[in-house]
C-alpha positions as a printed Julia matrix, in Angstrom:
73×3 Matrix{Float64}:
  16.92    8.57  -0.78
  16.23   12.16   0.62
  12.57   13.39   0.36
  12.12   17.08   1.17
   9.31   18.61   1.34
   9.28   22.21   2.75
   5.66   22.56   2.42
   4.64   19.01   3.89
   2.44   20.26   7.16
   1.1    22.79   4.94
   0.11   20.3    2.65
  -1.04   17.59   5.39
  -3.18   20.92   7.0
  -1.05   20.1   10.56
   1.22   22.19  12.57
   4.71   20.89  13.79
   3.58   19.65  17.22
   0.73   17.2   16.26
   2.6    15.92  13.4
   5.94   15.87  15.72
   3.19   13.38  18.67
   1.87   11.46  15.97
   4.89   10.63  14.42
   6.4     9.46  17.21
   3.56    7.29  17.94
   3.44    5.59  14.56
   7.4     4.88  14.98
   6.7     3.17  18.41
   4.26    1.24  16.64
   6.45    0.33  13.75
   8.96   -0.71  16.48
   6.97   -2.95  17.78
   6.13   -4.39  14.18
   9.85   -5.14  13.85
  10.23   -6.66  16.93
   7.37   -8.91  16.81
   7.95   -9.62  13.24
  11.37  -10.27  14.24
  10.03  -13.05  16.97
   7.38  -14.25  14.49
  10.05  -15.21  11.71
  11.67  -17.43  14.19
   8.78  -19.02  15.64
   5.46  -18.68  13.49
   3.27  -19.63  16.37
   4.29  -16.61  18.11
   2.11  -13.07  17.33
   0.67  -14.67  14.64
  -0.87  -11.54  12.96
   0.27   -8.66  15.53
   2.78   -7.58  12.81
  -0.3    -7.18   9.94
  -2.47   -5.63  13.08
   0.49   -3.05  13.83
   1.15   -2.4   10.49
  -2.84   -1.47   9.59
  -2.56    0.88  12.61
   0.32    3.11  11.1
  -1.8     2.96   7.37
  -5.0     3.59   9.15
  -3.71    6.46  11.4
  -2.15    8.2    8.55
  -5.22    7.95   6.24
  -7.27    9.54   9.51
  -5.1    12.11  10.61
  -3.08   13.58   7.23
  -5.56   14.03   4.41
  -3.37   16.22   1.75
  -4.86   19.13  -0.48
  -5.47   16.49  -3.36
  -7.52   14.74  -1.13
 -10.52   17.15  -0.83
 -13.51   17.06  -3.11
């Protein structure tokens, strides 16, 4: 599925380079979710809830750093 949206840092009130570090950062994080998810699946004693901790991050982050125009009162 393609998703473009040309005015999407307009719209998130962020320029290219923040959105470009934080980005980045949530995808290392959701690497790690995979990865420990991965290693969970196998053996459920192992990062028990790191995957659900990981995951919060990335929905927490977003919800901090990228409110959209709809958002404000």
């Amino acid at each position: 599925m393609l998703d473009l949206d040309f005015e999407h840092l307009k719209n998130i009130k962020t320029n290219y380079f923040k959105h470009l570090f934080i980005a980045m950062k949530f995808n290392f994080i959701a690497l790690l979710v995979v990865i420990t998810g991965t290693i969970h699946a196998f053996f459920p004693f192992v990062f028990a809830f790191t995957p659900y901790i990981l995951a919060k991050k990335i929905t927490d982050g977003t919800e901090k750093h990228f409110k959209t125009e709809s958002d404000d009162p």
